[in-house]
Backbone as ProteinMPNN parsed JSONL, in Angstrom:
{"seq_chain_A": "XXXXXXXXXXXXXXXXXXXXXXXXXXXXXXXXXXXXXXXXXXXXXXXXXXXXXXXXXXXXXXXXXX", "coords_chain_A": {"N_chain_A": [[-58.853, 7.387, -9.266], [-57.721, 9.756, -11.232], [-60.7, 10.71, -11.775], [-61.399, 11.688, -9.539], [-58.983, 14.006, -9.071], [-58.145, 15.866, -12.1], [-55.524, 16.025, -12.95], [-54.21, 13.703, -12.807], [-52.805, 11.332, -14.658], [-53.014, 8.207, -16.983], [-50.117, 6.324, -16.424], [-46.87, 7.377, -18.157], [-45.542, 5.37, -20.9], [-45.377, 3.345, -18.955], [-47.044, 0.667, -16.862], [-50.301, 0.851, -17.118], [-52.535, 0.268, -15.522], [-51.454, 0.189, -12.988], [-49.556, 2.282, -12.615], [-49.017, 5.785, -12.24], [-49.052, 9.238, -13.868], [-48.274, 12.742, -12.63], [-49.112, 15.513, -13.359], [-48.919, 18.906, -12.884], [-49.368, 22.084, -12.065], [-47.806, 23.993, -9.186], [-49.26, 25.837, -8.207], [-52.081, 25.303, -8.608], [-52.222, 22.517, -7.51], [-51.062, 21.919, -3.905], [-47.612, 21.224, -2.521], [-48.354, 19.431, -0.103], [-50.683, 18.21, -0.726], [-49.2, 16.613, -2.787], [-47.61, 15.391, -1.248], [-49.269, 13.709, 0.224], [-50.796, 11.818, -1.857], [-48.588, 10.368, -2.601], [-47.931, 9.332, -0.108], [-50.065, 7.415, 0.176], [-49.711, 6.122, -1.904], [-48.151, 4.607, -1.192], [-48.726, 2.995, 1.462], [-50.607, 1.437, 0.211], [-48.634, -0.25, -1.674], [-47.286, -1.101, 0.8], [-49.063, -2.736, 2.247], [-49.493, -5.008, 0.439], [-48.056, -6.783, 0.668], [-45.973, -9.265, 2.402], [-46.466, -10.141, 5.592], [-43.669, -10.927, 6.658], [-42.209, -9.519, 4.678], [-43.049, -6.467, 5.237], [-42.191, -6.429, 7.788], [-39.339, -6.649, 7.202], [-38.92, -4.583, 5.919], [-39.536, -2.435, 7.305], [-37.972, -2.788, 9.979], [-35.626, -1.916, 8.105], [-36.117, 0.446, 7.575], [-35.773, 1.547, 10.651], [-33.539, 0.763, 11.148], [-32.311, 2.799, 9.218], [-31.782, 2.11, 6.914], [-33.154, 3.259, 4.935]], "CA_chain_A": [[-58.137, 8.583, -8.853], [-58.08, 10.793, -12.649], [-61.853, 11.272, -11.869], [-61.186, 12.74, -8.553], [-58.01, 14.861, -9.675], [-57.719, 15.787, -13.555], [-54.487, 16.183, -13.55], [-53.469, 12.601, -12.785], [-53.665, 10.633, -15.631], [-52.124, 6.441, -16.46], [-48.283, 6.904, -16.265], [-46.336, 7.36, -19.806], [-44.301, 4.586, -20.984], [-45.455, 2.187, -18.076], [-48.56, -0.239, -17.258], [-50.802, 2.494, -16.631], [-53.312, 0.037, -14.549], [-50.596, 0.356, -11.762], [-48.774, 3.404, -12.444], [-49.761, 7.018, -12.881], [-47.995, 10.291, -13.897], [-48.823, 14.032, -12.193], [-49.054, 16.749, -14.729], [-49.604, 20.034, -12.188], [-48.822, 23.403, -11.358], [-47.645, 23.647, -7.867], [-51.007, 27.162, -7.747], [-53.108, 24.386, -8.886], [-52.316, 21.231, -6.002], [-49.889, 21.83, -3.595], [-46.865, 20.249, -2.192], [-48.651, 18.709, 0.556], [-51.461, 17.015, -1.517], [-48.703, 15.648, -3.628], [-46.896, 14.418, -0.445], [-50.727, 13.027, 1.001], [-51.004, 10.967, -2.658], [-47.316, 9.478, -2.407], [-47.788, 8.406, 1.348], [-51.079, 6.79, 0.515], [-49.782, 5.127, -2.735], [-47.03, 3.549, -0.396], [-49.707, 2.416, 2.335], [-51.496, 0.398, -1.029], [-48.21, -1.304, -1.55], [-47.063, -2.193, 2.307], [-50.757, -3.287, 2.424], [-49.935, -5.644, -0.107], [-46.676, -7.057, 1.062], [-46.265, -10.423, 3.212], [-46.086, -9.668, 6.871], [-42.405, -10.986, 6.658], [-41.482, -8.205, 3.963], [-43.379, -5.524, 5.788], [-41.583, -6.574, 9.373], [-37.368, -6.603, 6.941], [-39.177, -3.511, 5.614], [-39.595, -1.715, 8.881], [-36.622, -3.161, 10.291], [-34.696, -1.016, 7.174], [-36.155, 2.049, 8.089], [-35.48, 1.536, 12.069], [-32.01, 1.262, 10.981], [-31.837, 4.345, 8.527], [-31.064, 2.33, 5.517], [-33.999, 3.749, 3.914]], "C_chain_A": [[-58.227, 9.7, -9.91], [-59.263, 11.288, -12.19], [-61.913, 12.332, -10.89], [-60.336, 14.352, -9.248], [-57.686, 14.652, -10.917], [-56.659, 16.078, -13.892], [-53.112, 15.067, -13.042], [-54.023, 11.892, -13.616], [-52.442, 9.288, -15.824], [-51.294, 7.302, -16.619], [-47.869, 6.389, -17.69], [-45.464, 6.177, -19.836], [-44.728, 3.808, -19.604], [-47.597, 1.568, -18.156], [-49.3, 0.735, -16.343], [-52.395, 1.77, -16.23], [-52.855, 0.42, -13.161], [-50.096, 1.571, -11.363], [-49.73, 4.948, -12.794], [-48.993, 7.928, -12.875], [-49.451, 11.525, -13.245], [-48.372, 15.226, -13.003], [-49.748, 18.039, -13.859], [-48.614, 21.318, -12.084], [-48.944, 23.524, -10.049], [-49.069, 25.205, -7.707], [-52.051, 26.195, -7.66], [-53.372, 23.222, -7.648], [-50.926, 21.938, -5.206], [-48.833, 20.715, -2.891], [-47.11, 19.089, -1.478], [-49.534, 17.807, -0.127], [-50.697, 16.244, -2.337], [-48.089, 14.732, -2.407], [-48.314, 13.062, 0.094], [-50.808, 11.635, -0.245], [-50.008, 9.783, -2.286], [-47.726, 8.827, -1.248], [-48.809, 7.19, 0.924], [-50.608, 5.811, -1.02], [-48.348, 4.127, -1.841], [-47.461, 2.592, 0.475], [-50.034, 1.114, 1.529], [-49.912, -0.311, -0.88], [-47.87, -1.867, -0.992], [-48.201, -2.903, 2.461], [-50.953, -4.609, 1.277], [-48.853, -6.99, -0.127], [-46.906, -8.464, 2.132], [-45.839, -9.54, 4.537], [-44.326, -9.83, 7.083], [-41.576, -9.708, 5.956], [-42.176, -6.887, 4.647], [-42.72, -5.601, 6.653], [-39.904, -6.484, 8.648], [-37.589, -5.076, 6.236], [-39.162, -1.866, 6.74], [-38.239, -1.622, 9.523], [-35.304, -1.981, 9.43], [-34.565, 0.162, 7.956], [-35.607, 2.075, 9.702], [-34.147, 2.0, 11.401], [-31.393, 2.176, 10.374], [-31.174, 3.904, 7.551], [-32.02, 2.66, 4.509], [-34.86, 5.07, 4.022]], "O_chain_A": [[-58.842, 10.691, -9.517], [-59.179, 12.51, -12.071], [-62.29, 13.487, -11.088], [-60.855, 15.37, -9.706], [-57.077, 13.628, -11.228], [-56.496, 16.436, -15.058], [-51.898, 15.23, -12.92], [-55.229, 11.649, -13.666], [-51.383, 9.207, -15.201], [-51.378, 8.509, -16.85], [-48.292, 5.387, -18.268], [-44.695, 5.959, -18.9], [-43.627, 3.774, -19.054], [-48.618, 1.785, -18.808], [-49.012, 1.22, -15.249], [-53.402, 2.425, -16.497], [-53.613, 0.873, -12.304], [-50.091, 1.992, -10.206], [-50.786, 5.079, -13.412], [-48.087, 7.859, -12.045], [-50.679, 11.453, -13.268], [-47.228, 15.666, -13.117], [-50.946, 18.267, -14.03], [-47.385, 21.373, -12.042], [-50.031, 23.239, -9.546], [-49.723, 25.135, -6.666], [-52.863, 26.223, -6.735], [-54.42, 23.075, -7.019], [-49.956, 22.389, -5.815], [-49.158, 19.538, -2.732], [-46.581, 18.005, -1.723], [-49.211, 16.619, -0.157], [-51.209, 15.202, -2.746], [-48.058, 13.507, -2.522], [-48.171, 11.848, 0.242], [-50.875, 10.498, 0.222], [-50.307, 8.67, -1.852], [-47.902, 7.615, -1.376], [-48.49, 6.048, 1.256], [-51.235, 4.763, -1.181], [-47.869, 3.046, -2.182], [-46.918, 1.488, 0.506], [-49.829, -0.021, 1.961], [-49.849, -1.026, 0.119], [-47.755, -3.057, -1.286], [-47.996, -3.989, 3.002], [-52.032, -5.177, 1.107], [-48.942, -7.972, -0.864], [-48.026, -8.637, 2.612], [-45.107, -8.55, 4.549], [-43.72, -8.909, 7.631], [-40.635, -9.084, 6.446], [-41.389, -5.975, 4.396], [-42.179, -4.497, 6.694], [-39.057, -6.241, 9.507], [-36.592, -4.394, 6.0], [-38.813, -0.688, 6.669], [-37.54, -0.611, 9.586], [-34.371, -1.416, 10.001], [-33.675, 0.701, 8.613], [-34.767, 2.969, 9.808], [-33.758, 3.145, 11.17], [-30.245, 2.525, 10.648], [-30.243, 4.538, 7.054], [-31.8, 2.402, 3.326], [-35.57, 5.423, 3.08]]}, "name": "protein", "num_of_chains": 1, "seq": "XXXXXXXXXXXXXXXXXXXXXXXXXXXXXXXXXXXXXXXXXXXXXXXXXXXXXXXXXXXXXXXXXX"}
């Protein structure tokens, strides 16, 4: 991802195989490409989730506790 966009680089203070920090000026990316990253780093971890925790995961949101 850094190579793509240079102004994501590992995340400070964490394990910066997993994590990453965003260092931008909203002229530079805007809101929506930051929302497009977030959705798609959420996808990677439901995608990594047992079908049971994806289905009490779902279930949350239905109900609006998340």
């Amino acid at each position: 991802m850094p190579k793509q966009f240079p102004f994501i680089i590992p995340g400070y203070h964490m394990n910066k195989q997993h994590w990453n920090s965003i260092v931008v000026d909203k002229n530079e990316f805007p809101d929506e490409g930051i929302k497009k990253l977030i959705h798609a780093s959420y996808d990677l971890v439901v995608k990594k989730m047992t079908k049971k925790q994806q289905a009490e995961l779902q279930l949350r949101i239905d109900l609006g506790q998340l």
